[in-house]
Each structure stands twice: as structure tokens, then as C-alpha cells.
C-alpha positions in Angstrom: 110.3 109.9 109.8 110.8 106.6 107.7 114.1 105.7 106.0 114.0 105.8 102.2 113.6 101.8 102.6 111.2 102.0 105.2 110.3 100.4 108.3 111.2 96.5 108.0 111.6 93.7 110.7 114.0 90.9 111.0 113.2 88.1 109.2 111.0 89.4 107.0 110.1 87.4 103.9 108.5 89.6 101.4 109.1 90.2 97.9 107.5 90.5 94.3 108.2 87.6 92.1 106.7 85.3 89.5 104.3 82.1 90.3 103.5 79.4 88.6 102.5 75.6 88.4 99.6 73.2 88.0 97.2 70.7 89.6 96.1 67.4 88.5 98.0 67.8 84.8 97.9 65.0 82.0 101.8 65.0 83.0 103.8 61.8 83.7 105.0 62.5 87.7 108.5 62.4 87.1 108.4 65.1 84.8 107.3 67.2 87.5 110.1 68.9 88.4 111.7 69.7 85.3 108.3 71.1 84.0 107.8 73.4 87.1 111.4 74.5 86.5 110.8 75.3 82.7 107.6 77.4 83.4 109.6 79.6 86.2 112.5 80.0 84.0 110.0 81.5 81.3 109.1 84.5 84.0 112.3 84.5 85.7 112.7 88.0 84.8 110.2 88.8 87.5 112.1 87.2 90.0 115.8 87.1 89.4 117.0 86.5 93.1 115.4 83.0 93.9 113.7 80.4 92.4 112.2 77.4 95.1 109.2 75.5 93.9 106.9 72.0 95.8 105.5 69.1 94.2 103.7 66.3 95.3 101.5 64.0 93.1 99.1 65.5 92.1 100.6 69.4 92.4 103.6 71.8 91.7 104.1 75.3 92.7 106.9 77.5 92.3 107.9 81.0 92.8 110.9 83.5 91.2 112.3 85.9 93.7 112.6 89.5 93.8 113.7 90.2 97.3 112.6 93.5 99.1 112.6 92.6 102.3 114.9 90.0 104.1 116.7 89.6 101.3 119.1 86.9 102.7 116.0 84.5 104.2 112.9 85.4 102.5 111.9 82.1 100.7 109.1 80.3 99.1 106.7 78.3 98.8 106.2 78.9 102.7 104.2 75.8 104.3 102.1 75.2 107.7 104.1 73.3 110.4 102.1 70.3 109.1 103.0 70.1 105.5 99.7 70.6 104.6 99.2 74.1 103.0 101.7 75.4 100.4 101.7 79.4 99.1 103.3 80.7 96.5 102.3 84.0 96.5 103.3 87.0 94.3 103.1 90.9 95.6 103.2 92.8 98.7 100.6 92.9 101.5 101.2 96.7 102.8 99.6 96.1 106.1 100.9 93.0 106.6 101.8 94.4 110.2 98.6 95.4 111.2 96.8 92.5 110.2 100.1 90.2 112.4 98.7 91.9 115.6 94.7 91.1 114.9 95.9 87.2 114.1 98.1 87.0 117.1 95.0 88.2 119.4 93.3 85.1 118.2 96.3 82.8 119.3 98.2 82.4 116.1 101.9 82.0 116.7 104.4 83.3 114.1 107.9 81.3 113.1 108.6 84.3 111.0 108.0 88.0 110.5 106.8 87.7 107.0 104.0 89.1 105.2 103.7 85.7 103.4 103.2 84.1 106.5 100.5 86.4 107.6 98.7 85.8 104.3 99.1 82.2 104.8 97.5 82.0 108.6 95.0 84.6 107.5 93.4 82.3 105.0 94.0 79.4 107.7 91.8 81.5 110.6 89.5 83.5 108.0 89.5 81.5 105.0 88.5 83.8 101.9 87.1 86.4 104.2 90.7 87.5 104.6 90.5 88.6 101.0 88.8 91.9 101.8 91.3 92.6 104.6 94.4 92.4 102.5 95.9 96.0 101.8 98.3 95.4 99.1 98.8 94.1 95.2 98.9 90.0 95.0 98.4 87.5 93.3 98.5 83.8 94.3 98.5 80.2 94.8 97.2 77.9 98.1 97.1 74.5 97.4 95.9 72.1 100.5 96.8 68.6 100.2 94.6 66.9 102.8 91.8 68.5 100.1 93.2 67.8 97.2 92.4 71.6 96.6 93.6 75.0 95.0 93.1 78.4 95.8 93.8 81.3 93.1 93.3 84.9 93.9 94.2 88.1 92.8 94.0 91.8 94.1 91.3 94.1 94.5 92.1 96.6 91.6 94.2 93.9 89.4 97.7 95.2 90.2 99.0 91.7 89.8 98.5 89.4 86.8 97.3 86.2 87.8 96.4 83.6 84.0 95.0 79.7 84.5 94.4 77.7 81.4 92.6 74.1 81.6 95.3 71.5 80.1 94.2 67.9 79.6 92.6 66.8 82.8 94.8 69.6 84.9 94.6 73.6 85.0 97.6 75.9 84.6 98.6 79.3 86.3 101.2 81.6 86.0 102.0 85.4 86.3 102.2 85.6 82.7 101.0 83.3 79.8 104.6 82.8 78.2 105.0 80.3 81.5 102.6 78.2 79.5 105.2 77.6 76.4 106.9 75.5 78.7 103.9 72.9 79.4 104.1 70.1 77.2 101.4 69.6 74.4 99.7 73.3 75.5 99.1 75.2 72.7 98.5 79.0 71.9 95.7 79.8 69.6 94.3 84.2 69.5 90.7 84.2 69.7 88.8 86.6 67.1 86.0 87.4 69.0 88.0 88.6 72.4 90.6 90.6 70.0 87.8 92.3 68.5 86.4 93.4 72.0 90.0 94.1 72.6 91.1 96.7 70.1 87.2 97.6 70.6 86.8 99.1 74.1 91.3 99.2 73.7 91.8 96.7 76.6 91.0 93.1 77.7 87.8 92.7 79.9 88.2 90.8 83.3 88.5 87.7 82.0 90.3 88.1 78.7 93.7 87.4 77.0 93.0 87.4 73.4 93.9 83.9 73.5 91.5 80.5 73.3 91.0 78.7 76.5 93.5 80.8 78.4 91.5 83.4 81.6 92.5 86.1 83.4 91.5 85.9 87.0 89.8 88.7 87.6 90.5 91.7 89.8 88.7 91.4 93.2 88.2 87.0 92.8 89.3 84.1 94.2 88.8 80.3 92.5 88.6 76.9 94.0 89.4 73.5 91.9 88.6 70.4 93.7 87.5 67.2 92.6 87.4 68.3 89.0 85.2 71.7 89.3 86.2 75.3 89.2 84.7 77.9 90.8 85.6 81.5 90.6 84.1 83.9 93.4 84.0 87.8 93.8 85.1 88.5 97.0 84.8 92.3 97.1 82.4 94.6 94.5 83.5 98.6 93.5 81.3 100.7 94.9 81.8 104.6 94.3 78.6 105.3 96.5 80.8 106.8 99.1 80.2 106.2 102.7 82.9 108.8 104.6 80.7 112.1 106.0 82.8 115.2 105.2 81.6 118.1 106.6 83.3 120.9 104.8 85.9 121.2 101.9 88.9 122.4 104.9 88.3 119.3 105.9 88.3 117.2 102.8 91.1 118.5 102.2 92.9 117.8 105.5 91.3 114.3 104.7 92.8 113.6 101.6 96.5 114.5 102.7 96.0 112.2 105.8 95.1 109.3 103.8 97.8 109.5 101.1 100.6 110.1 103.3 99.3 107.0 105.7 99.2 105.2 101.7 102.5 106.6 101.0 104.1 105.2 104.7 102.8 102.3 104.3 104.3 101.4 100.7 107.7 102.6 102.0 107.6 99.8 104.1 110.8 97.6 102.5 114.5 96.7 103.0 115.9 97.9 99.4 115.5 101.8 98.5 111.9 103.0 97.2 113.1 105.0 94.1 109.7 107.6 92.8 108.4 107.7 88.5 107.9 111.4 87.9 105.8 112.2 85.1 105.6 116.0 85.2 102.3 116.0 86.0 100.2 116.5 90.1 99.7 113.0 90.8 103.3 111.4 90.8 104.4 115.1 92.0 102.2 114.7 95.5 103.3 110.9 95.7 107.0 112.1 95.7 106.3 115.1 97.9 105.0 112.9 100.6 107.8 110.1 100.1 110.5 112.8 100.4 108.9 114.1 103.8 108.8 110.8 105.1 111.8 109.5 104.6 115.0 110.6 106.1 117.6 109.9 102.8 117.2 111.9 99.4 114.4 110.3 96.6 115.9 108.7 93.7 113.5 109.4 91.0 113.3 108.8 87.4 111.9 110.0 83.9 110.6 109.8 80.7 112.0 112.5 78.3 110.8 112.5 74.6 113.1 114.1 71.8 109.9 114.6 70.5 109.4 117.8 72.6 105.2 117.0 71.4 105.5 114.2 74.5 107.7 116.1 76.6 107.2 117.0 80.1 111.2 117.5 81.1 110.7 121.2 82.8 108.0 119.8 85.4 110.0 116.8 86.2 113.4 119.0 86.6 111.3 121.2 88.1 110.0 118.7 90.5 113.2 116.8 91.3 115.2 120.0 92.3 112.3 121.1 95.0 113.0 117.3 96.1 117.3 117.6 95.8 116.3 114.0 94.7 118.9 111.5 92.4 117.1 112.4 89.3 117.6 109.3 86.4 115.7 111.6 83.2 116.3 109.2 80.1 115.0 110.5 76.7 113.7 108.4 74.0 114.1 108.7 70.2 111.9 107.3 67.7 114.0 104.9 67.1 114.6 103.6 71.2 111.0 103.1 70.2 111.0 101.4 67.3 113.7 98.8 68.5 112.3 97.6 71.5 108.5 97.2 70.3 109.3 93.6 70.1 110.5 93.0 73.5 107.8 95.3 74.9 105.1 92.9 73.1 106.7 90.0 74.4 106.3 90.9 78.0 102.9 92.7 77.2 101.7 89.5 75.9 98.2 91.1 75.1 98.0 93.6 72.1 98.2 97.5 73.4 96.6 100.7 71.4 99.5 102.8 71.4 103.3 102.6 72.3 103.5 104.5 75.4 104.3 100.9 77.6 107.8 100.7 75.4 109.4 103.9 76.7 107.9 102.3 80.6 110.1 99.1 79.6 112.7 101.3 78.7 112.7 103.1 82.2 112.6 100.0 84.2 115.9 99.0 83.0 117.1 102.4 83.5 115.7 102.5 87.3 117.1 98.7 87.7 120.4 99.9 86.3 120.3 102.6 89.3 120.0 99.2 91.8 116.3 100.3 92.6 113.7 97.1 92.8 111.0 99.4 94.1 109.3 102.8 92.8 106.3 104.3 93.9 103.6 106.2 90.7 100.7 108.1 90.1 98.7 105.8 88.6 95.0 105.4 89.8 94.6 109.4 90.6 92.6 109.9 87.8 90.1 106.9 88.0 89.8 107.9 91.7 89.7 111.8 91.6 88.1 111.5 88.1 91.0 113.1 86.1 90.1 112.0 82.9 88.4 114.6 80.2 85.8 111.5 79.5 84.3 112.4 83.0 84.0 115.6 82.0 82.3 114.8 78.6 80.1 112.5 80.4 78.6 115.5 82.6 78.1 117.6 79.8 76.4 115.0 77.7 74.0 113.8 80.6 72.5 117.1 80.5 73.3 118.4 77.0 69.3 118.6 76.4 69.0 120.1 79.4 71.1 123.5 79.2 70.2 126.4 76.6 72.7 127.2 73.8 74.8 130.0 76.1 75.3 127.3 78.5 76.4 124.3 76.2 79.0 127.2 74.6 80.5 128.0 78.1 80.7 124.2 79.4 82.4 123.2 76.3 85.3 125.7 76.5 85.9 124.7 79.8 86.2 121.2 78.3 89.4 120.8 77.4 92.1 124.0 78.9 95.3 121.6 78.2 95.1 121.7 74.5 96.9 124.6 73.1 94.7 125.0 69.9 91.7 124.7 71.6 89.4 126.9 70.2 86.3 128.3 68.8 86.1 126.2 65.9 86.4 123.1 68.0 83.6 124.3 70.5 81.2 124.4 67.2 82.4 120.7 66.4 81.9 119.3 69.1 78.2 121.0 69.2 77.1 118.9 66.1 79.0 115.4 67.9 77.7 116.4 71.3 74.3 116.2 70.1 74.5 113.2 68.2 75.8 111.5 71.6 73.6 113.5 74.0 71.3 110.0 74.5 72.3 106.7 75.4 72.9 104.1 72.1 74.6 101.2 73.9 72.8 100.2 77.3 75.1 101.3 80.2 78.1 102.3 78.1 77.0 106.3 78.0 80.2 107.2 79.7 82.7 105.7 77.0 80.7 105.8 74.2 83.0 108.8 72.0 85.9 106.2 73.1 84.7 103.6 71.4 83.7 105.3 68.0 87.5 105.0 67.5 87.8 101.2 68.8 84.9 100.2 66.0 87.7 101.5 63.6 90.0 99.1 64.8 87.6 96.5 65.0 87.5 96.6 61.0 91.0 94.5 62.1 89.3 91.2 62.7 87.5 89.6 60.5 83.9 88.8 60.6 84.3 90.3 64.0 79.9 90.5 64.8 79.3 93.0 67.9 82.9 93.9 69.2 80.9 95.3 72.1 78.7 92.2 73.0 81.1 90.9 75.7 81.5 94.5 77.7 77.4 95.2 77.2 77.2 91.9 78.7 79.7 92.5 81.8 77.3 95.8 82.4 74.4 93.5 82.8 75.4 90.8 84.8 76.5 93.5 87.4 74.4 93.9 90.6 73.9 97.3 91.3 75.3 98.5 88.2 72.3 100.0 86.5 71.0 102.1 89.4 74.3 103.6 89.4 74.8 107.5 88.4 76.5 108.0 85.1 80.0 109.3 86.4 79.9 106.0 88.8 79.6 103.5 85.9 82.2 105.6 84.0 84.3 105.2 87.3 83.4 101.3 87.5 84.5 100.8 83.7 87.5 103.2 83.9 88.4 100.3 86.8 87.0 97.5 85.3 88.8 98.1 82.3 91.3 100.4 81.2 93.1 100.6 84.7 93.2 96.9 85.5 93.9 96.0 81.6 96.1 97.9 80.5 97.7 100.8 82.9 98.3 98.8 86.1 99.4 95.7 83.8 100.8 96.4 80.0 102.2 99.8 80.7 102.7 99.6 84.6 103.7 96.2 86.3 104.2 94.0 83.0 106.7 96.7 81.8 108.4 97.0 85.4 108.8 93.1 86.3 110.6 92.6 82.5 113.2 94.2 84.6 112.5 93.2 88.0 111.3 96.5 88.9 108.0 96.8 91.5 105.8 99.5 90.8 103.5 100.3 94.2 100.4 102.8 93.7 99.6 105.1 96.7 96.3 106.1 95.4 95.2 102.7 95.2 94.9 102.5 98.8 91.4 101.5 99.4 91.1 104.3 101.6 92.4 107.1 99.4 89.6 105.4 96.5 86.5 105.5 99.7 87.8 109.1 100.5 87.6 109.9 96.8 84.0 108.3 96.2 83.1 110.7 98.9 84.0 113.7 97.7 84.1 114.0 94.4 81.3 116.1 93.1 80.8 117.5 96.6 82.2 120.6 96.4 82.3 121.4 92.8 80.9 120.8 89.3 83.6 118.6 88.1 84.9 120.1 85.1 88.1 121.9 87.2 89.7 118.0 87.3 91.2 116.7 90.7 90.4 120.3 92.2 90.5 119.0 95.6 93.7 117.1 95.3 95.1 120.2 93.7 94.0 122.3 96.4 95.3 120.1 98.8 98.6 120.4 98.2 98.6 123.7 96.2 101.3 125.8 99.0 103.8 122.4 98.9 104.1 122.3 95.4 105.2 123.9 92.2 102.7 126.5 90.4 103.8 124.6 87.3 102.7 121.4 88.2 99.7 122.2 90.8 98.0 124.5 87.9 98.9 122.3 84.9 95.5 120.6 83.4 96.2 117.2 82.3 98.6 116.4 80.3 98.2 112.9 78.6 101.3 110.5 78.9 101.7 109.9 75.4 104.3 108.6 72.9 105.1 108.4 69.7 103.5 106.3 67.6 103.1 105.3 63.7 105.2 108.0 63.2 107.8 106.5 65.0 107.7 103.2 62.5 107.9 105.5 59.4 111.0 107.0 60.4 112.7 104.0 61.4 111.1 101.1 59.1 112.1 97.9 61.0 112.4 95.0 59.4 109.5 93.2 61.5 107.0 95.6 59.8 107.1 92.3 57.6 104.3 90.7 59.5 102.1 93.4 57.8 103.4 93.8 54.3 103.9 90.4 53.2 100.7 88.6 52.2 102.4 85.3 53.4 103.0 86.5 56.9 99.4 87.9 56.9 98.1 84.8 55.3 98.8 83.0 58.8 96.8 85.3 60.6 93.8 84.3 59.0 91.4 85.9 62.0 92.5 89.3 60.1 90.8 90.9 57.8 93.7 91.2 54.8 92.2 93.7 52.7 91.9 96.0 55.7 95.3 95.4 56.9 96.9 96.0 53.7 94.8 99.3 53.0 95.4 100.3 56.7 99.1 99.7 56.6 99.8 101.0 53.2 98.0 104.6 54.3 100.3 104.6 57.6 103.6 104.1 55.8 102.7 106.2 52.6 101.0 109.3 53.7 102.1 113.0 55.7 101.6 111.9 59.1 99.5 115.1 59.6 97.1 113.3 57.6 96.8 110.0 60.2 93.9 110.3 62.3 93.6 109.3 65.7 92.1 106.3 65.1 94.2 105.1 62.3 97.0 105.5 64.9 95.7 103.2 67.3 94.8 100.5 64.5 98.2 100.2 63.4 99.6 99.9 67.3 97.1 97.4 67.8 97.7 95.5 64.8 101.8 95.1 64.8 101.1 93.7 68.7 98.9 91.5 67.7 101.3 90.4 64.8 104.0 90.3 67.2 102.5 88.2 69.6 100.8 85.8 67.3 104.9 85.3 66.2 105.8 85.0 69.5 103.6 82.7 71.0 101.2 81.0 68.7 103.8 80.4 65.6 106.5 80.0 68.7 109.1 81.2 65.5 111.1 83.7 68.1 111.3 85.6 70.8 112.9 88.5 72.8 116.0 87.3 74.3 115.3 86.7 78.4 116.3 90.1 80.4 117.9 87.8 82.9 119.5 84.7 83.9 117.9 81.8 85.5 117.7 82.4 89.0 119.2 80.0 91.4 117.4 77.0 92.9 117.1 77.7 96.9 114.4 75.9 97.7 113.1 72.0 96.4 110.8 70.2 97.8 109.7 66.7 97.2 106.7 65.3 99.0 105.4 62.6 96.4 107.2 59.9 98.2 104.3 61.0 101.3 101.1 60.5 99.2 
């Protein structure tokens, strides 16, 4: 049995934080210093416990420190005996242990007990084959001064945010994009064609920010600058193909409780208390299951509650939390908790979101931070993995809509949809007619998502002169190997991944919203393992329109009835409503034609007609759609505040952090 904090060694230096710097900038070198400094106080949030940063001549790098694990001694950057390779590095590698014992059988020798440190001589033995090895969420930053060279790379599932912008004769990176205020002469400027694709598909692809000349490194890739050229790599592909030979459901099911409690072990690994989100629903309700057997100290876990009893899932989570005896934190939000901290939401955000359910996650991350938790494990990643989601469901039905007689079409569509209360009859003969208009494919190898994005056109109407909102997305599609021979639930799985989990769950409404208070959030069934176990069996054993079955089954005599026979329930929150009520003052940005006038990528007359429906009609009578459109369009108004005009911004969640590590080497080259 593990502690609540896990199992840690001495000397351990591991901890989320913030990096950032810059290589070869237009930048006088005795600004370098003070410039590094500026960027890491801009993310400092992320890493409240330690800042330490390296510059030479041509390169800084700095890290903010949250500390989880030797929390005395942990510091960065970490360097070879020689001086010659720096990392900054920002995440946790989970089997950092594991990988310690491989790289000591090949003669490496160890100063510390680090998982920095293991990254660090993994790239030195393996180089960017190590990628694939790597258990964990990370992001970060090698630079090698004998090559004049940088490494970027980020996760394989995009848990951590890794930007780079081209500046002058130098490129930029950073955690998050606001690190980029503090370069001199770099400027912010929102692109109309990647905001159209955003509020189209309702995330950022891979590569986009909304914002000109500003990348996100992709989930899964490494880069390389040397000598003036970039190059950005895959280094691992999704594949939902499924290579683990399961003989029988019994043991499928003895499978997938194996791998999620090894997942669950191995993200209790830390020095500070691992505190659990419970959302009500099976996926968070296993995760804390598991981290309450293992661990020999009661769970602190924590809540969202909505006075709006339309979002509420309170009796599960009480429910939950009392089978646990854990330290439950519940904290209910009003319409007006909403309302209020939009702002400061966006800021961290930093790319426009479709609805407001990443504000009452900001709010909770204070909440758990107040509790003196760093670390909390979640659900998130269940339903992309053990295909959750009603759109996988829809996507079975539509592949063979003309396939199956009448009768049959009428039976598969009730079972569509069990968690909506109103469900009925007359909804079975709507969806007939809609059904049949999407039974064939219109957009080349967007089947899967293509009811989602009837909405995301209507928000497209946002940005003027916005062409194909969906040219950038068809065109990821195509430049995939493999991608077209895959079935249609895989390529809903590989854009459910691609996309909506990397873009916005794991990032706007999971880690962006949990680092604004120096909160880690760690995903169990993101454990490669528990995703190749999934690929494997999905399908297997049943139709797939009785969602996460198996995982239900799994753990059906452990848990509540409640929860393990509850269909899925959305995580939702209040939305335009919400703005209605409350009418803030920043609703501004919409209403006055000055403040729209320096948006000028927005279409006005949309705006106008969009906002003036919101804020004057029932909100019975708000679609949907509508809904989304306004979300996406006070973000975007937001931001375009915050960081192109540069007129104002949330006030920083924490102090600077304190200077523990500076180090000079220009006077060497």
C-alpha cells in the first residue's frame, strides 16, 4: 500500500512548473537576464516555489517551480557535468524509476535521484528515441552549446502546453503565450483564418493559437533549431488498431483494473498529498476508488457544485466521497462566481473556449490550492479511450443508417441517448429526418464529427470573410499516414485526440485552469497502457451503444449503483444565461461599436445581431449553437484586450517566485 503522497526517493527533483526563454534573439546580451526574468514572472503562477534560469550568448532558459517532490533541493535548469546540455523541463515523467534502472545497466551514473535527470541522460544515451519511452505529461527545453542547438518537445497526448514564436532572427518558447508580452518589440496579432477553424471544429488544431506567427508544438513532436532552420518531428503516431490479444471479456475485465491501478500507482508517486476531482460521474469515481485502496491516509477530494441544480451532480459526488471517508472540498458556483471570473479564466485560457465550463475548473483549483493540495488526479481521457462520448455512438448508427430496415433505425435511436430525461418519441422521429441527411459522408474523413460541426459553421458566421473554416482540419485528415484506411469510430477516436482532448480538455479546462493556481492535474487513463488496452477491446464484446460497458462492468461490485449505472452525464455549466443575469460591465467589448470596431477580423453586423438576441430574448429561446457563439465571441474579445490591445489584464494569482538558481556562462563563449 502507497502513502497518499506516494513512493518518493531522497533527492528527488521533480515538479510541474513553467518554462521559458529563447535562442539566437534580435536582443542586446546584456538584456538577457532581465528579459528571461520578465518572461518567467509572466507564468510564475505555474511555478510559485522557485524560479532559476541559464544564459549564455546566444541562449536563455528558465523554469518556475512547483515542487512535488524534494521540495527543499529540486532545482532547475539541471546541466551535464560538462556544462554542455541545459533542461528546463516542465511535467512529471511517471516512470522515471523504471526507466533509472534501464539507463544505469548501460553505465550511466546518477548525481541525483530526479526524474529530470533521467530525462536529461535519456536524451544523452537515446537521443529522441527516448521520446516514446517517456510515461508521463512534459513539456521542454534542451539546448546544447557545443551545437549551438535546441530541442523542443512535448507529450504524447498534449497534457502540457509547449508555444514557440520566431522573433527577429531568434525563436521564442514558453508554457503559455502571455510569457511572450515580456519580449521586447514581439507583438500579438489574432489570425482570422485559425479563429474561424477554431470556433469551427470548437478547439485549436495541433498547431494553432489563434494568433499570427505564434505555434503550438504539437502533441507527440519534438523540434530542432540549429544553424537557422527548424525542424519539427513526430516522434510517436495514435494508432487505435489495437495489438493486446484478449481472450474472453473475464479477462478484459481483470485487464483493465490491472492497468488502471498500475496507472493510478504510478501517478501517486510524489512528496506533497495527491488530492482526487470528483465529478459524480464513473470515470473520476474508479480513479478515486483505486487511489483510496492504494494509499494508506484518507483522499482529499474536491467538487464542482452548481446552484443551478440543471449542472448539478452533488448526490453522486457525496455519495462517492462518503464510500471513500475522504476530506471532501464541494464548492458551489453561482451565476455570478461565473460571471466575475470569465476574465481571469480567459486570461490563463489564452485561446477562445465554446462554453464556460473551464471558469468553475479555475475556480476549483484555488479552492483545492487553498486546501495545501499541488497535486489531484481526474477522469479525463476515459471517454476518448473507452469511447464515452454519444458522437461514437451516432457515428455507428450513421455508418450503417442505409443499411438497417425502419424497425431497426427506431430501436438504435432510443438507445441513443438514455441520459436525457425528455428523451422521447418525438425526438426519435427528428433525428430520423437529420440522420438521413448525414447518413453519407459530405466532408472527406470528417464522418465522425460532422453533426458537431453544423453548430461550429454557426459560429464561424463570427469572422469575417472566414472562406472554408474547415480547410485546415480536412487538410490535417489528409496529410495523415494511415488515416484513411482507418475504420470510422478510429478516426472519430484520432480526432476526439487530435483535437478536442489535447485543445481544449487536457489544456483550457484541465491543466491551463489548474497551473493559474499552481495546481497539477495527472490523468490515469492516459496511461499509454490503459489507451492500448482500450483500442483492444472496445467493440469486442459489444455493440457500443451501452458506453464504457466494460469499464462499468469492471468495477460494478466496488462502486455505487448511482454512479456505475449513470449514463453520461455532460460536465456542463452555465452559460449566456449566466451573463444575462449578471450583466458585467466587460460585455462592453460586444455592445459598443467602438470596441468592436478594433476587432476588425469580426463580422459586426453578426456580432451585434448575435449579441443583441442573447441579452434580449427568454433564454428558452437560445439554441445550442447560439450559446456557444456568444462564449466563443466574449473570449475572443477578451483576449484580443488582453494581449493584442495589451489595455489590461487579470491581476497575477501569485507573487514572483524567488531567484534560486542563476547562471551566467557568457563570459565562457
Amino acid at each position: 500500500m502507497l502513502p497518499a503522497w506516494g513512493r518518493a526517493s531522497k533527492a528527488v527533483n521533480r515538479a510541474m512548473c513553467g518554462i521559458a526563454g529563447f535562442f539566437h534573439p534580435s536582443l542586446a546580451v546584456e538584456a538577457f537576464p532581465d528579459t528571461l526574468l520578465s518572461m518567467l514572472r509572466a507564468i510564475a503562477h505555474r511555478g510559485p516555489d522557485a524560479t532559476g534560469y541559464v544564459v549564455d550568448s546566444r541562449c536563455g532558459l528558465g523554469s518556475t517551480r512547483l515542487s512535488i517532490i524534494d521540495i527543499e533541493a529540486g532545482i532547475q535548469p539541471i546541466s551535464d557535468p560538462t556544462q554542455r546540455y541545459w533542461l528546463c523541463y516542465n511535467g512529471e515523467i511517471y516512470n522515471y524509476l523504471e526507466l533509472r534502472v534501464e539507463l544505469e545497466a548501460l553505465g550511466c551514473n546518477f548525481s541525483t535521484h530526479s526524474d529530470t535527470e533521467v530525462l536529461l541522460q535519456a536524451w544523452l544515451h537515446w537521443g529522441a528515441a527516448c521520446l516514446p519511452r517517456l510515461n508521463g505529461g512534459f513539456a521542454f527545453a534542451l539546448y546544447d552549446r557545443d551545437r549551438d542547438e535546441l530541442i523542443l518537445a512535448r507529450d504524447r497526448y498534449g497534457k502540457r502546453p509547449l508555444f514557440y514564436a520566431f522573433c527577429g532572427e531568434g525563436m521564442l518558447f514558453a508554457s503559455e503565450m502571455k510569457a511572450f508580452l515580456r519580449f521586447p518589440g514581439f507583438v500579438f496579432e489574432h489570425d482570422p483564418r485559425q479563429l474561424a477553424s477554431i470556433v469551427a471544429v470548437w478547439t485549436p488544431l495541433p498547431e494553432q493559437t489563434g494568433f499570427h506567427g505564434i505555434h503550438s508544438l504539437s502533441m507527440s513532436h519534438w523540434l530542432r533549431c540549429r544553424a537557422g532552420k527548424t525542424e519539427v518531428m513526430p516522434y510517436e503516431t495514435l494508432d487505435f488498431g489495437g495489438n493486446i490479444t484478449v481472450g474472453s471479456e473475464a479477462e478484459a475485465l481483470d485487464l483493465i483494473q490491472q492497468r488502471l491501478r498500475e496507472s493510478v500507482a504510478l501517478r501517486l508517486r510524489s512528496d506533497v498529498e495527491v488530492g482526487v476531482y470528483l465529478s459524480g460521474g464513473i470515470d473520476s469515481a474508479v480513479v478515486a476508488l483505486l487511489a483510496g485502496e492504494l494509499s494508506s491516509h484518507p483522499l482529499s477530494t474536491f467538487s464542482v457544485e452548481f446552484a443551478d441544480r440543471e449542472y448539478d451532480e452533488s448526490d453522486q459526488q457525496h455519495e462517492m466521497a462518503t464510500l471513500l471517508g475522504s476530506r471532501h472540498h464541494a464548492l458551489t458556483i453561482t451565476h455570478r462566481d461565473i460571471v466575475d471570473s470569465l476574465p481571469a479564466a480567459a486570461w490563463h485560457a489564452e485561446i477562445p473556449a465554446f462554453r464556460s465550463a473551464f471558469v468553475p475548473m479555475y475556480l476549483l483549483s484555488a479552492r483545492t490550492r487553498q486546501a495545501g493540495i499541488k497535486v489531484v488526479l481526474s477522469g479525463e481521457g476515459a471517454d476518448e479511450a473507452f469511447l464515452g462520448y454519444d458522437l461514437f455512438k451516432e457515428t455507428l448508427l450513421r455508418q450503417d443508417w442505409l443499411n438497417h430496415d425502419e424497425e431497426k433505425r427506431r430501436i438504435q435511436l432510443a438507445r441513443l441517448y438514455p441520459h436525457l430525461e425528455h428523451y422521447g418519441p418525438q425526438d426519435v422521429a427528428a433525428l430520423t429526418g437529420l440522420y438521413q441527411q448525414f447518413s453519407q459522408e459530405r466532408l472527406p474523413g470528417l464522418f465522425s464529427h460532422e453533426l458537431r460541426f453544423q453548430n461550429g459553421r454557426f459560429s464561424a458566421r463570427l469572422i469575417k470573410n472566414a472562406g472554408n473554416p474547415f480547410e485546415a482540419i480536412s487538410a490535417l485528415v489528409a496529410a495523415t499516414p494511415g488515416y484513411a484506411e482507418m475504420t470510422s469510430i478510429h478516426k472519430a477516436q484520432w480526432l476526439e485526440f487530435r483535437t478536442l482532448l489535447a485543445g481544449y480538455l487536457l489544456s483550457t479546462q484541465g491543466e491551463r485552469m489548474g497551473l493559474a493556481n499552481g495546481v497539477e492535474n495527472r490523468c490515469p487513463f492516459l496511461d499509454p497502457a490503459v489507451v492500448r488496452l482500450a483500442a483492444s477491446i472496445n467493440l469486442r464484446f459489444d455493440d457500443g451503444f451501452d458506453e464504457k460497458r466494460l469499464l462499468r462492468q469492471a468495477f460494478r461490485a466496488r462502486l455505487p449503483s448511482s454512479i456505475v449505472n449513470k449514463r453520461k452525464f455532460p460536465y456542463r455549466a452555465p452559460d449566456s444565461a449566466a451573463f444575462v443575469d449578471c450583466r458585467p460591465d466587460y460585455l462592453e467589448l460586444l455592445l459598443s461599436s467602438d470596441e468592436i470596431a478594433k476587432m476588425p477580423f469580426l463580422d459586426g453586423k453578426f456580432v451585434r445581431a448575435l449579441s443583441n438576441k442573447i441579452l434580449n430574448s427568454p433564454s428558452a429561446e437560445i439554441s445550442t449553437k447560439e450559446n456557444q457563439a456568444f462564449i466563443f465571441l466574449l473570449t475572443i474579445a477578451l483576449q484580443h484586450r488582453f494581449f493584442v490591445q495589451r489595455e489590461t489584464s487579470p491581476t497575477q494569482t501569485w507573487a514572483d517566485s524567488p531567484l534560486v538558481r542563476a547562471v551566467d556562462l557568457r563570459h565562457l563563449t
